[in-house]
C-alpha positions as CSV (number, residue, x, y, z in Angstrom):
1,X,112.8,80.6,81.5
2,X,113.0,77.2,82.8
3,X,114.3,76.3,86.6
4,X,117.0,74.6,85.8
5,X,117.9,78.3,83.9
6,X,116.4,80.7,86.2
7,X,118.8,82.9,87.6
8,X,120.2,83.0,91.5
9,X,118.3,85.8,93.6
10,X,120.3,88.1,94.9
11,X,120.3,89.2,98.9
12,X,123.4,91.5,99.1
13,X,123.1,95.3,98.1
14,X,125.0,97.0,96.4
15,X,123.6,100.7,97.5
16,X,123.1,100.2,101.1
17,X,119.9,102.5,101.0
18,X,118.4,100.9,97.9
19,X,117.4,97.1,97.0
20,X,119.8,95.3,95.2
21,X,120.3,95.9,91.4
22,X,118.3,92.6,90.3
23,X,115.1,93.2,92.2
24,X,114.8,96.8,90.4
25,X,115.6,95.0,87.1
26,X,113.2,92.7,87.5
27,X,110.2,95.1,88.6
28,X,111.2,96.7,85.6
29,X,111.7,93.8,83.2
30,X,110.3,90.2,84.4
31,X,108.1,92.1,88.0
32,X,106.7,87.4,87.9
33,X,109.5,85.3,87.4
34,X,111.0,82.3,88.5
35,X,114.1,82.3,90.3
36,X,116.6,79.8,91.8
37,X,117.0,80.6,95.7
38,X,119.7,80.4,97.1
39,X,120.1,77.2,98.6
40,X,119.5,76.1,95.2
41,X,115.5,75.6,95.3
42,X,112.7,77.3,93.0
43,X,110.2,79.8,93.4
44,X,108.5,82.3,92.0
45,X,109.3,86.5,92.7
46,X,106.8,89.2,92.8
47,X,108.3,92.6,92.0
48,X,105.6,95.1,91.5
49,X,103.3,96.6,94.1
50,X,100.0,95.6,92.7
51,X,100.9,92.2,91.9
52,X,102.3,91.7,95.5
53,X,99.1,93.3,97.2
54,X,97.2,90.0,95.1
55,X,99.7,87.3,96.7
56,X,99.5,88.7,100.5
57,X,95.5,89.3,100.0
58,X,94.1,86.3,97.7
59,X,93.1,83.7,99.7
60,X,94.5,81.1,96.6
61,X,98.2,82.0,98.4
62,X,98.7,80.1,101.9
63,X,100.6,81.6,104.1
64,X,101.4,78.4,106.1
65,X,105.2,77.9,106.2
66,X,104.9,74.2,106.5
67,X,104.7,73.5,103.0
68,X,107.6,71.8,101.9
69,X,107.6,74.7,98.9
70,X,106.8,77.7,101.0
71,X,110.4,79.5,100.2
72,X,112.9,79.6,102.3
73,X,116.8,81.2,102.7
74,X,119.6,79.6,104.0
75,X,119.8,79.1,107.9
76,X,116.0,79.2,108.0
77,X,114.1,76.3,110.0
78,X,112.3,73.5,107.8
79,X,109.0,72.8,108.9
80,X,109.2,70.8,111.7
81,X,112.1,71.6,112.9
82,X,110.7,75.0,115.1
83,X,110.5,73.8,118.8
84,X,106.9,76.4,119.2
85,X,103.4,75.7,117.7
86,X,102.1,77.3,114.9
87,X,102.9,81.4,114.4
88,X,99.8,83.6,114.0
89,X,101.6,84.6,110.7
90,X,101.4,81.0,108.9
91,X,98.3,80.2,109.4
92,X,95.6,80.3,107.4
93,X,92.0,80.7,107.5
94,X,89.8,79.6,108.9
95,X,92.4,79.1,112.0
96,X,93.8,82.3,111.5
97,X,90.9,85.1,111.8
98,X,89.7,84.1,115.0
99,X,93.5,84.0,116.3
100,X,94.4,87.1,114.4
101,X,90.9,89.0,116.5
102,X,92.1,87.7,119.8
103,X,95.5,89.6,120.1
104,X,94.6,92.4,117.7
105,X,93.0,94.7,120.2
106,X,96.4,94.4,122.1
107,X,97.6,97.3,119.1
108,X,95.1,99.9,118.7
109,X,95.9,103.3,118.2
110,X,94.7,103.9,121.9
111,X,96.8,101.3,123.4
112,X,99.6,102.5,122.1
113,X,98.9,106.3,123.0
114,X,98.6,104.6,126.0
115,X,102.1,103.6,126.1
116,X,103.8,106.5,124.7
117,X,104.9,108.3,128.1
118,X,107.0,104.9,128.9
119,X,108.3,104.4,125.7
120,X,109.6,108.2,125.4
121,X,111.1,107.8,129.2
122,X,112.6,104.7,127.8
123,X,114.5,106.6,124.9
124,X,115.1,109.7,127.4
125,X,117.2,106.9,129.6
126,X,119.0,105.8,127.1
127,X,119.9,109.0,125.4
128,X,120.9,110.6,129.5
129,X,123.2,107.8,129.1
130,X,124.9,108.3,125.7
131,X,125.3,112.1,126.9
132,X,126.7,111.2,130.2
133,X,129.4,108.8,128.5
134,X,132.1,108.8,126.4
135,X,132.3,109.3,122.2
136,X,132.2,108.0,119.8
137,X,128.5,106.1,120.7
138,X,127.5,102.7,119.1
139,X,123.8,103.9,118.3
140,X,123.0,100.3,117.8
141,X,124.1,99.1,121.3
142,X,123.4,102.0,122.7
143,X,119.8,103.1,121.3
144,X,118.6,100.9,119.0
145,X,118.8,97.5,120.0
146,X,117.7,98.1,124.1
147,X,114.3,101.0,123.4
148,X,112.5,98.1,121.6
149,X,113.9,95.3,124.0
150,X,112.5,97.3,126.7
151,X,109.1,98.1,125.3
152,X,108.8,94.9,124.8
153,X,108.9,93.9,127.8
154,X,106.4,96.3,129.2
155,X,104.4,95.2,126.2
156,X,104.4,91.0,127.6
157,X,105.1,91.9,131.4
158,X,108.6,91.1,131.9
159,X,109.4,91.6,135.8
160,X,112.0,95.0,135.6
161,X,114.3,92.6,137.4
162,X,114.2,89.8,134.4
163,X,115.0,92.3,132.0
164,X,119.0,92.0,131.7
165,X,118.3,88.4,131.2
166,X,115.8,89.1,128.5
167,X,117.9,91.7,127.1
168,X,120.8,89.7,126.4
169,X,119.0,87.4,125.0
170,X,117.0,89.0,122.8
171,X,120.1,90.9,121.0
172,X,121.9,87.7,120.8
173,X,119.3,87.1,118.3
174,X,120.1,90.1,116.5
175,X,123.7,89.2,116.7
176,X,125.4,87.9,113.2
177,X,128.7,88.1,114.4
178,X,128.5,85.4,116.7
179,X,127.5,81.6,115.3
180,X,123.7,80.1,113.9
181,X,124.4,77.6,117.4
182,X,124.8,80.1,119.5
183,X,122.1,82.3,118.2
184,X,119.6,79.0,118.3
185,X,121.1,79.2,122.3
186,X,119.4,81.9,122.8
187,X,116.1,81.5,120.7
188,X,116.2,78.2,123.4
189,X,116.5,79.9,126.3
190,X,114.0,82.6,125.5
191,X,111.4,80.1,124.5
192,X,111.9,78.6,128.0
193,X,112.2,81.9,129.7
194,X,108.4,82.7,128.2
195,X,107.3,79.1,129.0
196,X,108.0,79.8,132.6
197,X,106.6,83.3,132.2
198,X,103.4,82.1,131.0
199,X,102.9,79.8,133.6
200,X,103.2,82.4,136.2
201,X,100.4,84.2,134.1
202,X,98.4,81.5,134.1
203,X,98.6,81.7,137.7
204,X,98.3,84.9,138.6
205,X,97.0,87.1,135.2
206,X,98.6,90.6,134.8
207,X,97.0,93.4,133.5
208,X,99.5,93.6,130.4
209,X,99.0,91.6,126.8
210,X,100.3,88.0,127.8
211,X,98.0,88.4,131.0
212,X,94.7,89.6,129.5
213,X,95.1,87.2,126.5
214,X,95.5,84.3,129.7
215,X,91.9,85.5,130.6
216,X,90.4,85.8,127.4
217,X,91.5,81.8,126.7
218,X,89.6,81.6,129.9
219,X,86.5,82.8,129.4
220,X,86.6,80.9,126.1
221,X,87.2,77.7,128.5
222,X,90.9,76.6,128.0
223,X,94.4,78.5,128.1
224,X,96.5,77.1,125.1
225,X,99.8,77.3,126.6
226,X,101.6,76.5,123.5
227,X,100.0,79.3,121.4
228,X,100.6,81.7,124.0
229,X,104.9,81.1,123.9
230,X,104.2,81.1,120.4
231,X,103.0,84.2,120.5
232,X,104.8,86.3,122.6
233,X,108.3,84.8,120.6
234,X,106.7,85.9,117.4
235,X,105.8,89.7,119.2
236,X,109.5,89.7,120.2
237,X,111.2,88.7,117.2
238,X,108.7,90.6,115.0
239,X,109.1,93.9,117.3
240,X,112.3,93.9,118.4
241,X,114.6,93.1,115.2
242,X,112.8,95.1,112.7
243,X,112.5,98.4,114.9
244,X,115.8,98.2,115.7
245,X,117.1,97.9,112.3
246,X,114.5,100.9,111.7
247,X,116.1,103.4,114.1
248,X,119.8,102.4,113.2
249,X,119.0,103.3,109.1
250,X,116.6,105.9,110.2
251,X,118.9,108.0,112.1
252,X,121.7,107.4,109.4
253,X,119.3,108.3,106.6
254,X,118.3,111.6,108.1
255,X,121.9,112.5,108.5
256,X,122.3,111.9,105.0
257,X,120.0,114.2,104.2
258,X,120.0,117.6,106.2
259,X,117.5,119.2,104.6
260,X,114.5,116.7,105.8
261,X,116.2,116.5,109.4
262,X,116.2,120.2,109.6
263,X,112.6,120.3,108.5
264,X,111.9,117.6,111.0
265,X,113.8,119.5,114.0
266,X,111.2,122.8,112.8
267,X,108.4,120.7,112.9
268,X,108.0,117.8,114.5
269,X,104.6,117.1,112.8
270,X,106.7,116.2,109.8
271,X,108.2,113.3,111.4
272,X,105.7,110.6,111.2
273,X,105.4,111.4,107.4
274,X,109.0,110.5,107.7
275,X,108.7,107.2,109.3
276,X,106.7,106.3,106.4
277,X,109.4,107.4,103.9
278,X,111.7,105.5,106.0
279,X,109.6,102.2,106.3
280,X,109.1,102.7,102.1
281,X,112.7,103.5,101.5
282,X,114.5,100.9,103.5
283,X,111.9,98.2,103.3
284,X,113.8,96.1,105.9
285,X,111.5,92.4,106.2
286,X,113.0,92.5,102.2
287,X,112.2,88.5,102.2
288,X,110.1,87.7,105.3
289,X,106.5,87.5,103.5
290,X,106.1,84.0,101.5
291,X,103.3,82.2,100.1
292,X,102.3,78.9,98.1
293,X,99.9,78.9,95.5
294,X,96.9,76.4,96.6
295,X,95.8,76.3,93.1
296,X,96.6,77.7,89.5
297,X,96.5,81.8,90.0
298,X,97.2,84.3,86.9
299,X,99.6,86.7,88.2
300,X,100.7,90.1,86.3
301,X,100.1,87.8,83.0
302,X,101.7,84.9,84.3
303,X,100.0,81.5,85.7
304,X,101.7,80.6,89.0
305,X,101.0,76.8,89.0
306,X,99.3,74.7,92.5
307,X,101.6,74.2,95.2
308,X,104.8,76.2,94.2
309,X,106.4,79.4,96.4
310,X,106.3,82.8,95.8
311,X,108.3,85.3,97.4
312,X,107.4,89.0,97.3
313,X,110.3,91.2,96.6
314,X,108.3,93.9,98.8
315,X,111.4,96.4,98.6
316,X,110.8,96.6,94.7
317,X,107.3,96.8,95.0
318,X,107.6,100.2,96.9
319,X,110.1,101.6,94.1
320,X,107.4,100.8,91.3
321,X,106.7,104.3,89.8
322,X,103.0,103.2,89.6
323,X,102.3,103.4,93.1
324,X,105.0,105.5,93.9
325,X,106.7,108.2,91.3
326,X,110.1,109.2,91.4
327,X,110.3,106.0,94.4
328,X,114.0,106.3,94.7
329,X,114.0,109.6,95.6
330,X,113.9,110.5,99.9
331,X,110.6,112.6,100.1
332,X,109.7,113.1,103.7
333,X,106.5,115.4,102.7
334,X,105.5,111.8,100.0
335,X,102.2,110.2,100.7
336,X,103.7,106.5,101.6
337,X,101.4,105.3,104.0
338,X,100.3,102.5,101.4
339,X,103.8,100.8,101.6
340,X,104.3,97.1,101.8
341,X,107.0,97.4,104.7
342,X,104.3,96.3,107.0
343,X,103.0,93.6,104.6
344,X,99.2,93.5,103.1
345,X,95.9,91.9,104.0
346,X,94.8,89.6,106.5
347,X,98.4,89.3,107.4
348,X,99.4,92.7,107.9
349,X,101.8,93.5,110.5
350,X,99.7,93.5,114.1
351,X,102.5,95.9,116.0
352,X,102.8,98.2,112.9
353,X,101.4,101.1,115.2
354,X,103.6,100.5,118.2
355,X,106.5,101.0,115.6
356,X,105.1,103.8,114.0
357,X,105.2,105.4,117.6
358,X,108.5,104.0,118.6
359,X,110.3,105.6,115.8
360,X,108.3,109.0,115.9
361,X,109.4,109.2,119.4
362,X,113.4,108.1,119.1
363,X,113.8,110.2,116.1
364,X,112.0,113.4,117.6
365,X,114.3,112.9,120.8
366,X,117.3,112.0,119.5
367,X,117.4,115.2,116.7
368,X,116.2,117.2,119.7
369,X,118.7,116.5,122.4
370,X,121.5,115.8,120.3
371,X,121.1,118.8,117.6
372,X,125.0,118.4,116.6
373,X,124.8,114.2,115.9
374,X,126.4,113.1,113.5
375,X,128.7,110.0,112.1
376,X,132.0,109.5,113.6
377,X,133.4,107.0,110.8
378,X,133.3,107.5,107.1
379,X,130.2,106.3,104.9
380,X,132.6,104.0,103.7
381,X,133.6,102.3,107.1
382,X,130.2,101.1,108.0
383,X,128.9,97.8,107.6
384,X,125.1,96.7,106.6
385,X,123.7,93.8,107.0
386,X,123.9,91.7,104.2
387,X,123.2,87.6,105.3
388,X,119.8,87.6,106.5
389,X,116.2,88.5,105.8
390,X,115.8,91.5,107.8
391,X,118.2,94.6,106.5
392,X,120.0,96.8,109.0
393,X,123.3,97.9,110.2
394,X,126.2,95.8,112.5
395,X,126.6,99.0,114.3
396,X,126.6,103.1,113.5
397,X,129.4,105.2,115.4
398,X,128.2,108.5,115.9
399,X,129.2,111.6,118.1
400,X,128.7,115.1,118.6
């Protein structure tokens, strides 16, 4: 198939709890192929698990975005036209080990123990609220957009008092109903807001992640001030979009299915093996990981030439019935822990712990203290996001 031939891929599902029709067709048919995106420019697709595991772990795939034929969707910034350094996530080595070892401590598993009594006050809050008003509830204003807002900002060490600013911001973001301007608004203003926030760091550390990675630069002799706002934009785009769009699907997957939630409510040791169901099922960063081939690389058969894009179709690769039989079936007690929704290799998603522990905690809660949810519009009536690289819902009426 030549490029001028290659057919258009395809963002918008069709099944709003499966990928759309092409990807599967093409994990099953053509899993390396060459594809028109589309704003009309070529690259290359990886459909099936293994082959994807090889781009996001072969050091002949760069992961740095500022190649001219790194892939990109519509309303995406070109490479020089982002106002912050560098992300952690497009660089490559050698830059990006020692970068990737300076923040990654900021995640362990006892870190984020660490923070689970504030995160579940967080979601109690929230949820005292949704009891205490009136029904039907948004679950996306109401739940899923503010707990990850909010851990956040305990995460970087907003001041409590910044945090309607930050807030507002941060789900303007989030918000495809309003225009790309006024989104890039408030990218602006929260690039600033950190800018200032780092500064005050750098005057005064904190004991929280931007203020203990202010003293590491120290001690290694100079802050880098840019790298830092780079950072902690990346952390809230990265942690705030994608586990909100998590909770939102989540919670409308398990009332789908009754049998798993009623498991889950009998034992809540069942739910983190549902969080990886989730994570495999929904798939959500379905076009976030890109690479470019730094020189000729076989892939599945097929010889990726030097220099052109490749875009893993991640949300196939965790249907393909090699790694994961009878993959479009919801299987809460499924082994799916080795699912690509958190990437693969050196790049692999630094907050994927915090998320895990976000979502055991809202969907333990929220099944807990709200035994009867359930949705207050037909299946029909709601709307999924369809325009963007992250998948997730406009909102989710629910009630009780």
């Amino acid at each position: 198939m030549t490029a001028d031939s290659a057919e258009t891929l395809q963002i918008n599902r069709t099944c709003p709890y499966a990928p759309p029709d092409q990807h599967l067709r093409l994990l099953r048919e053509q899993p390396v192929s060459k594809i028109t995106l589309p704003n009309g420019s070529p690259a290359w697709v990886a459909a099936r698990y293994e082959d994807i595991r090889t781009v996001l772990s072969d050091p002949r795939f760069s992961a740095d975005r500022r190649n001219p034929n790194a892939p990109r969707l519509n309303g995406e910034m070109g490479p020089s036209e982002s106002p912050l350094p560098r992300m952690l996530l497009e660089m490559d080595p050698p830059e990006h080990g020692p970068a990737r070892r300076a923040v990654v401590g900021e995640f362990t598993v006892r870190r984020m123990a660490a923070l689970r009594p504030r995160i579940q006050q967080i979601v109690d809050e929230h949820i005292d609220a949704m009891l205490d008003g009136p029904r039907p509830v948004d679950l996306v204003r109401a739940l899923a957009l503010p707990v990850p807002s909010l851990v956040i900002c305990e995460l970087l060490g907003v001041p409590y008092d910044e945090h309607d600013f930050f807030q507002t911001h941060s789900a303007q973001l989030l918000n495809h109903t309003i225009t790309a301007q006024e989104r890039q608004h408030s990218a602006l203003e929260l690039i600033i807001y950190l800018d200032k926030l780092i500064k005050a760091k750098e005057e005064e550390p904190t004991d929280d992640l931007l203020g203990r990675q202010v003293i590491k630069q120290r001690e290694r002799g100079e802050v880098d001030h840019g790298a830092l706002v780079s950072l902690a934009f990346l952390l809230l785009i990265a942690g705030h979009e994608t586990t909100a769009n998590m909770i939102s699907l989540g919670t409308y997957m398990l009332l789908r299915h009754p049998d798993a939630l009623a498991a889950m409510r009998e034992d809540p040791a069942k739910t983190p093996g549902a969080v990886e169901e989730l994570l495999r099922q929904f798939t959500i960063a379905e076009f976030a990981i890109v690479r470019v081939a730094v020189e000729d690389v076989e892939l599945g058969g097929t010889v990726i030439p030097a220099g052109e894009g490749v875009l893993t179709l991640a949300n196939a690769g965790n249907r393909d019935p090699e790694a994961f039989p009878n993959g479009d079936d919801f299987d809460i007690d499924r082994d799916a822990r080795s699912h690509l929704a958190f990437g693969f290799g050196p790049h692999q998603c630094l907050g994927q712990s915090l998320a895990r522990v976000e979502l055991e905690i809202v969907f333990n809660t929220l099944f807990q203290r709200i035994p009867g949810l359930r949705l207050a519009v037909s299946e029909e009536q709601l709307e999924f996001k369809n325009d963007t690289s992250v998948y997730g819902m406009h909102e989710l009426p629910v009630t009780w």
